[in-house]
C-alpha positions as CSV (number, residue, x, y, z in Angstrom):
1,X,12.7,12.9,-1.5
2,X,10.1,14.2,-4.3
3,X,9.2,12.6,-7.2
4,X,8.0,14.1,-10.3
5,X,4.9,12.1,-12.3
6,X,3.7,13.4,-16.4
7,X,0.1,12.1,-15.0
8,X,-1.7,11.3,-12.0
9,X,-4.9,9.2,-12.2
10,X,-7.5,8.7,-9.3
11,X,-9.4,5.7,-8.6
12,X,-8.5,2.7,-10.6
13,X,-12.8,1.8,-11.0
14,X,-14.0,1.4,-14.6
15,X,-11.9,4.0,-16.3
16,X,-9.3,4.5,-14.2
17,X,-7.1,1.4,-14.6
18,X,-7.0,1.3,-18.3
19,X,-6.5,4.9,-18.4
20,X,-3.5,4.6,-16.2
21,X,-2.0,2.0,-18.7
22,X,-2.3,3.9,-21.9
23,X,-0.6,6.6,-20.1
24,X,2.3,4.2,-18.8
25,X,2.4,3.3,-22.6
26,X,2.4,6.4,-24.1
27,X,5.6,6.7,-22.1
28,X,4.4,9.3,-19.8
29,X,5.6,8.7,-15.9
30,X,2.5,8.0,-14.2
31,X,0.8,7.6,-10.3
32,X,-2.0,5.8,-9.3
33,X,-4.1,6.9,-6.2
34,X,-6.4,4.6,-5.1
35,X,-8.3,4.9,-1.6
36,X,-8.6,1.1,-0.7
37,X,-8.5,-2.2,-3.3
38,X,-7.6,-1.5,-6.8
39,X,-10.0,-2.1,-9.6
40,X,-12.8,-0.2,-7.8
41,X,-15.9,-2.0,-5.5
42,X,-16.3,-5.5,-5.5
């Protein structure tokens, strides 16, 4: 099965989290690709 996303944002670090909301908000059907922990290095 495919799925179909408006946005896809890599790496959830300093921009990419925030970024991935306001697009969510905006309405826009989004995916989040992160390579280990979201929120970036700890």
């Amino acid at each position: 099965m495919s799925q179909h996303f408006d946005a896809v944002v890599i790496g959830t670090g300093q921009g990419g989290s925030p970024l991935a909301v306001r697009l969510a908000q905006s309405g826009r059907r989004t995916a989040v690709i992160e390579r280990h922990l979201f929120g970036g290095p700890a």
